[in-house]
N, CA, C and O atoms as a GROMACS GRO file, in nm:
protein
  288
    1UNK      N    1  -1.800   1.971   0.909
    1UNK     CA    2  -1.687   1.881   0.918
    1UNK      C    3  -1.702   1.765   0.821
    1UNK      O    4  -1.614   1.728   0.743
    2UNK      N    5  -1.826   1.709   0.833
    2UNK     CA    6  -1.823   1.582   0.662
    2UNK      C    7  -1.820   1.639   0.560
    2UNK      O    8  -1.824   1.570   0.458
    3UNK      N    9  -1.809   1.801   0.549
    3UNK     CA   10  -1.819   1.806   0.388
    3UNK      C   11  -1.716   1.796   0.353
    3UNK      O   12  -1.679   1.718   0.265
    4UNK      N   13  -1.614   1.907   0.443
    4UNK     CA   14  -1.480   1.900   0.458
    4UNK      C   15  -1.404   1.724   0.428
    4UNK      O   16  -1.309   1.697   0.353
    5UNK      N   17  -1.458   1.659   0.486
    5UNK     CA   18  -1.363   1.514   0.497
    5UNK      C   19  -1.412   1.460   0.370
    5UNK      O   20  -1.326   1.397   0.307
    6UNK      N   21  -1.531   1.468   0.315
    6UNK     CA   22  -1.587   1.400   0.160
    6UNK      C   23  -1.495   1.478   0.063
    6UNK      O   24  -1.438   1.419  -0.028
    7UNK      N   25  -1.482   1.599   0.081
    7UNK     CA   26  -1.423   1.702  -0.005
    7UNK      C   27  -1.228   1.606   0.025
    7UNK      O   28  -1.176   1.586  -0.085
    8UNK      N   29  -1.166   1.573   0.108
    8UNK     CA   30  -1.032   1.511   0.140
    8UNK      C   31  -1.089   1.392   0.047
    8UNK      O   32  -1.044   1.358  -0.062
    9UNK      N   33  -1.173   1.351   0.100
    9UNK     CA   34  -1.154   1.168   0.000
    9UNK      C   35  -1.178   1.182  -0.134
    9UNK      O   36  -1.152   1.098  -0.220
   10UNK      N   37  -1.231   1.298  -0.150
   10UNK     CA   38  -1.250   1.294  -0.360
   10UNK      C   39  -1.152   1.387  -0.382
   10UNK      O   40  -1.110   1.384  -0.498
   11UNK      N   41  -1.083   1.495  -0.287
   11UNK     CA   42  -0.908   1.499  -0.396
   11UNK      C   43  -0.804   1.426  -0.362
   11UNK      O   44  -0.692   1.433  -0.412
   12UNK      N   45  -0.873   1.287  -0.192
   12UNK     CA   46  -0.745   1.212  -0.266
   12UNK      C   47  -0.772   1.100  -0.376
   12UNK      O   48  -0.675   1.041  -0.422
   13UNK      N   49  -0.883   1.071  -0.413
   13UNK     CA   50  -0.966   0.964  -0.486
   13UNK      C   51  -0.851   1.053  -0.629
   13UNK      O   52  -0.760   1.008  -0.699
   14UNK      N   53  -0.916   1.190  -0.619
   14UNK     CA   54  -0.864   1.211  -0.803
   14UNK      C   55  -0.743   1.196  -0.778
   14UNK      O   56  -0.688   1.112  -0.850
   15UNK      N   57  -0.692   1.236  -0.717
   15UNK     CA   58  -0.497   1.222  -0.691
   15UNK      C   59  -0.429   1.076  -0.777
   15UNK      O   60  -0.340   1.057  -0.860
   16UNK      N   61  -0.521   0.996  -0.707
   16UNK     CA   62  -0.451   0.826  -0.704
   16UNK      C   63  -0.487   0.808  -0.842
   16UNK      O   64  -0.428   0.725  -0.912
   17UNK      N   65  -0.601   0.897  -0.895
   17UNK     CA   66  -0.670   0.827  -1.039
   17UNK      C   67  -0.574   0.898  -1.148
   17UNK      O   68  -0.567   0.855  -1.263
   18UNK      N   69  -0.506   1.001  -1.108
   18UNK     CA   70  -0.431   1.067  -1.193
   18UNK      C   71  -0.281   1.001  -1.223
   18UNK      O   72  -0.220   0.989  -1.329
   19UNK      N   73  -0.242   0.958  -1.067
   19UNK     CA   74  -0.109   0.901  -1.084
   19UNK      C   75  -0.159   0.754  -1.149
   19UNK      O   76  -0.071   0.724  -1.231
   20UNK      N   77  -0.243   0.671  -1.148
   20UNK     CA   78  -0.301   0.563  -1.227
   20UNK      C   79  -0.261   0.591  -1.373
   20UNK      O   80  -0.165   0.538  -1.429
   21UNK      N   81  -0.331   0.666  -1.420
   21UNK     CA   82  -0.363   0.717  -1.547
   21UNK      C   83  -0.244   0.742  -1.617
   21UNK      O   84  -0.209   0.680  -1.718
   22UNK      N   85  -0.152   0.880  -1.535
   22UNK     CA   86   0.017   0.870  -1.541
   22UNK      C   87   0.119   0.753  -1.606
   22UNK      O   88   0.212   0.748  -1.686
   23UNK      N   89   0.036   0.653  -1.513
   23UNK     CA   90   0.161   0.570  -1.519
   23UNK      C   91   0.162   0.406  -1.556
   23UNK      O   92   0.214   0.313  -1.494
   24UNK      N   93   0.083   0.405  -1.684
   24UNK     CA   94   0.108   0.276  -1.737
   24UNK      C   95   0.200   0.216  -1.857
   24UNK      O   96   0.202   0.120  -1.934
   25UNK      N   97   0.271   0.324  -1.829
   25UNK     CA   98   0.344   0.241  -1.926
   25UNK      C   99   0.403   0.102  -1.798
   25UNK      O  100   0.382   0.083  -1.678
   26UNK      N  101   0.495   0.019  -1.921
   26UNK     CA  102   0.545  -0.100  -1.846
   26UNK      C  103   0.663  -0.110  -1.810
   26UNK      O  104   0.763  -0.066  -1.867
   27UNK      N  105   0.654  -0.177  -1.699
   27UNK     CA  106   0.820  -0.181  -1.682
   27UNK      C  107   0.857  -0.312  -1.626
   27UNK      O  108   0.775  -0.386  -1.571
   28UNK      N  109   0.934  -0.329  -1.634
   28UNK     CA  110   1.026  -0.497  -1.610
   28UNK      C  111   1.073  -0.517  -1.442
   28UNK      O  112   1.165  -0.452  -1.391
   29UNK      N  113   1.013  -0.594  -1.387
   29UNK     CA  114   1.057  -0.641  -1.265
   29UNK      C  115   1.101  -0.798  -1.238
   29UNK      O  116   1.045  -0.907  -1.252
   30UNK      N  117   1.247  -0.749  -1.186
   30UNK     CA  118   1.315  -0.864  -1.161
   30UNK      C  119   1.317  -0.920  -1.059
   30UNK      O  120   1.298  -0.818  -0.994
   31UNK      N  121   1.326  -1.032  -0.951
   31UNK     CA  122   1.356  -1.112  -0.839
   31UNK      C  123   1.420  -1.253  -0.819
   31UNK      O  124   1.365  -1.364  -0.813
   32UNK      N  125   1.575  -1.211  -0.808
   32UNK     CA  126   1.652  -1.331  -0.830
   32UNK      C  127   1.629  -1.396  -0.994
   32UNK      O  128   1.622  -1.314  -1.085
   33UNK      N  129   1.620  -1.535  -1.024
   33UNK     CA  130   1.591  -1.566  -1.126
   33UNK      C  131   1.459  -1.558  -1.219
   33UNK      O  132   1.438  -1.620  -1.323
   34UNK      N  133   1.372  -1.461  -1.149
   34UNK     CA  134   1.219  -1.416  -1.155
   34UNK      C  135   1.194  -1.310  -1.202
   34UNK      O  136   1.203  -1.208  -1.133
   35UNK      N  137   1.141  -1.308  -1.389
   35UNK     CA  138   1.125  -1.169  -1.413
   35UNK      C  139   0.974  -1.141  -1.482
   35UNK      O  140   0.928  -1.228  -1.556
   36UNK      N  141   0.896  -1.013  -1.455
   36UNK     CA  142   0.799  -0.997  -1.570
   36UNK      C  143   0.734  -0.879  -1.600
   36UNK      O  144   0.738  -0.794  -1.511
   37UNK      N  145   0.692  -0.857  -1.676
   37UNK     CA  146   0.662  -0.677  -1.746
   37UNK      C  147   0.505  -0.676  -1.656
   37UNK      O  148   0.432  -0.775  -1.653
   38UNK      N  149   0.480  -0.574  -1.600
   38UNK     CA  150   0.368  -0.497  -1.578
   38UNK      C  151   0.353  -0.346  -1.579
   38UNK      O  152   0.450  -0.272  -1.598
   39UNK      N  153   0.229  -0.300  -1.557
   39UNK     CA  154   0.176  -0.170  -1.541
   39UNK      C  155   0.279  -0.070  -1.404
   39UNK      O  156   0.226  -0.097  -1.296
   40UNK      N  157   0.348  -0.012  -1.391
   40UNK     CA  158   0.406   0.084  -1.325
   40UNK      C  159   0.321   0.118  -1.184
   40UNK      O  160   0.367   0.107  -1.070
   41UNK      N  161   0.166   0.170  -1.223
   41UNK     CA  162   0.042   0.182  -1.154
   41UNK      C  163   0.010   0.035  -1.096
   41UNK      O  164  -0.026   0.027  -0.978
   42UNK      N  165   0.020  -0.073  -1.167
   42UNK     CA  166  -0.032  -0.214  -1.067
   42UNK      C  167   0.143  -0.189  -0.949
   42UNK      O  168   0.170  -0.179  -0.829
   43UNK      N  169   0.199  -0.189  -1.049
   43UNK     CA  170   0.344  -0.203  -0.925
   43UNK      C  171   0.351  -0.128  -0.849
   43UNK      O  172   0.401  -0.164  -0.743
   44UNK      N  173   0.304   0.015  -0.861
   44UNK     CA  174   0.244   0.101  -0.724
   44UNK      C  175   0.177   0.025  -0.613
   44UNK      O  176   0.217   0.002  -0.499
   45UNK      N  177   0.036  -0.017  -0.691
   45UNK     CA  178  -0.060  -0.085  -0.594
   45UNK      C  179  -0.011  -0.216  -0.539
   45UNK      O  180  -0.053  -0.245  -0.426
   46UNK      N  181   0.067  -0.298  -0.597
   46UNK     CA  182   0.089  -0.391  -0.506
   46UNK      C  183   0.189  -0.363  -0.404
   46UNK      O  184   0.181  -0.393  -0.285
   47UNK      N  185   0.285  -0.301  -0.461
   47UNK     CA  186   0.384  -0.263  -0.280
   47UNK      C  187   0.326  -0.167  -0.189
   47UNK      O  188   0.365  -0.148  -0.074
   48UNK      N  189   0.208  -0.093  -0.260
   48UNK     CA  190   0.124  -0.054  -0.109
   48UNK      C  191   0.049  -0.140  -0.045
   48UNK      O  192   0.022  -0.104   0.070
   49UNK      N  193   0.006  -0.243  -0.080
   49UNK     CA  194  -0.082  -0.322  -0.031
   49UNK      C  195   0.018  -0.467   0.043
   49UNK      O  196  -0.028  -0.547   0.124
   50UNK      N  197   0.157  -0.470  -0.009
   50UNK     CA  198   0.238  -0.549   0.051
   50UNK      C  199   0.262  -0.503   0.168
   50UNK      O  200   0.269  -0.571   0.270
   51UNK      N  201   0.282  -0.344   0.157
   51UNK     CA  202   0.312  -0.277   0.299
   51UNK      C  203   0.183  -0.263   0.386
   51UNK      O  204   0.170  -0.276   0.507
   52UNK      N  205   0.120  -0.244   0.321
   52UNK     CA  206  -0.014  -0.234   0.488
   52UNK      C  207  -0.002  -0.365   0.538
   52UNK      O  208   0.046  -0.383   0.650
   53UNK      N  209  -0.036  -0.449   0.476
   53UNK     CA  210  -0.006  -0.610   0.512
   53UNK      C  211   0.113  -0.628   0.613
   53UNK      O  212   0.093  -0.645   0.733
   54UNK      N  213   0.228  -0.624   0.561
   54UNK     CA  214   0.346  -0.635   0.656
   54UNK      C  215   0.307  -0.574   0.738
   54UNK      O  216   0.333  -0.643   0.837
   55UNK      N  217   0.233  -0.440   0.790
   55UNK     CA  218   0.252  -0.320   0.859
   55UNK      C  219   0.190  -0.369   0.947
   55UNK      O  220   0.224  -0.373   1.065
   56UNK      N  221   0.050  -0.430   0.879
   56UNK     CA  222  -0.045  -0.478   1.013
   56UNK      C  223   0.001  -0.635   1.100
   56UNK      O  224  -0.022  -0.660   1.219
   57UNK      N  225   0.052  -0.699   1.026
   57UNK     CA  226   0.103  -0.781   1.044
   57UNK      C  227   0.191  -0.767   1.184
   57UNK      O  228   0.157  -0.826   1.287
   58UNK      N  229   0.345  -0.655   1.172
   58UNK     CA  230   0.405  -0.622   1.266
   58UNK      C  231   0.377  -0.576   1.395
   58UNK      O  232   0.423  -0.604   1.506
   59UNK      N  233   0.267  -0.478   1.343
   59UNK     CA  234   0.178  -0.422   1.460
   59UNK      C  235   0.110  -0.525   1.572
   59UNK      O  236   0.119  -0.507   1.693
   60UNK      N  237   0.027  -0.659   1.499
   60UNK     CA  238  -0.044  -0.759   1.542
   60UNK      C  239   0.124  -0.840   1.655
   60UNK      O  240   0.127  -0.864   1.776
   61UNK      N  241   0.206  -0.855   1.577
   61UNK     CA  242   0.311  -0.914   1.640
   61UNK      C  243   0.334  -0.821   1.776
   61UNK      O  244   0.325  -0.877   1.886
   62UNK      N  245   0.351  -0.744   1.772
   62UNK     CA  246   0.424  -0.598   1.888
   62UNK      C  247   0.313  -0.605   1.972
   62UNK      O  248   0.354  -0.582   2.086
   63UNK      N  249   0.184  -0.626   1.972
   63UNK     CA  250   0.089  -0.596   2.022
   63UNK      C  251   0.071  -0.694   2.071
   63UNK      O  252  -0.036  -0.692   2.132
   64UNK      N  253   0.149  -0.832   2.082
   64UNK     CA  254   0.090  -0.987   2.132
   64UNK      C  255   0.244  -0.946   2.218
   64UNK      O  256   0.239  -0.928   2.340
   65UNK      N  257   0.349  -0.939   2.159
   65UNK     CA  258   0.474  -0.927   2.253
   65UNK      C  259   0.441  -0.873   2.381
   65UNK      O  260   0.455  -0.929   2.490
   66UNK      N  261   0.387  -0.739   2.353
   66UNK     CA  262   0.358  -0.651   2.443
   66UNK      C  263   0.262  -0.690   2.570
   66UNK      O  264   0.274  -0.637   2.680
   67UNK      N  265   0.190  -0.765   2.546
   67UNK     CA  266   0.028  -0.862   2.578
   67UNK      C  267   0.102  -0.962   2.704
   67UNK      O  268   0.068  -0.963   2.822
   68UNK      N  269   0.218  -1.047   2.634
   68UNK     CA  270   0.281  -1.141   2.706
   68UNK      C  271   0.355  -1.099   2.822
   68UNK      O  272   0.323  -1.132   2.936
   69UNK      N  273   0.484  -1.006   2.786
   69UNK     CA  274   0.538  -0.897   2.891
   69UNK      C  275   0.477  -0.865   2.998
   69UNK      O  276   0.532  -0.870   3.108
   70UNK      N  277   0.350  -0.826   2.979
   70UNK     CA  278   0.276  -0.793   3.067
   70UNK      C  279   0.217  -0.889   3.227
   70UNK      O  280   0.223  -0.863   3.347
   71UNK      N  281   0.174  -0.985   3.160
   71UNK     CA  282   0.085  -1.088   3.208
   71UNK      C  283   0.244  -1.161   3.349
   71UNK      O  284   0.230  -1.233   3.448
   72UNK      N  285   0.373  -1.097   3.289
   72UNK     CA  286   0.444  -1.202   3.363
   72UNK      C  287   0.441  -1.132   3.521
   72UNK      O  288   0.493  -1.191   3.616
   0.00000   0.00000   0.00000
């Protein structure tokens, strides 16, 4: 069973390194009066990492809601 799961994390390791590699060219991102050129691949990585954030974030919220509900 660990070889199996080492064997999952190094084809998804090459996966991510491929779409990396893929995708630098640049591209232009705008927000309201806010604009600036980056890597395609950084703009991948930061809205995944915006979303776990939010994600855990929401979760932490739902999970204190839930906490309070309770207690009444």
């Amino acid at each position: 069973m660990d070889t199996l799961l080492l064997a999952v994390k190094i084809l998804v390791t090459l996966l991510v390194a491929i779409l990396f590699v893929q995708n630098i060219a640049l591209v232009e991102v705008r927000f309201l009066t806010w604009s600036m050129q980056l890597p395609l691949a950084l703009l991948l990585l930061v809205i995944y990492v915006l979303g776990m954030v939010s994600g855990k974030a929401l979760l932490h919220l739902l999970s204190r809601l839930r906490g309070r509900g309770s207690r009444r």
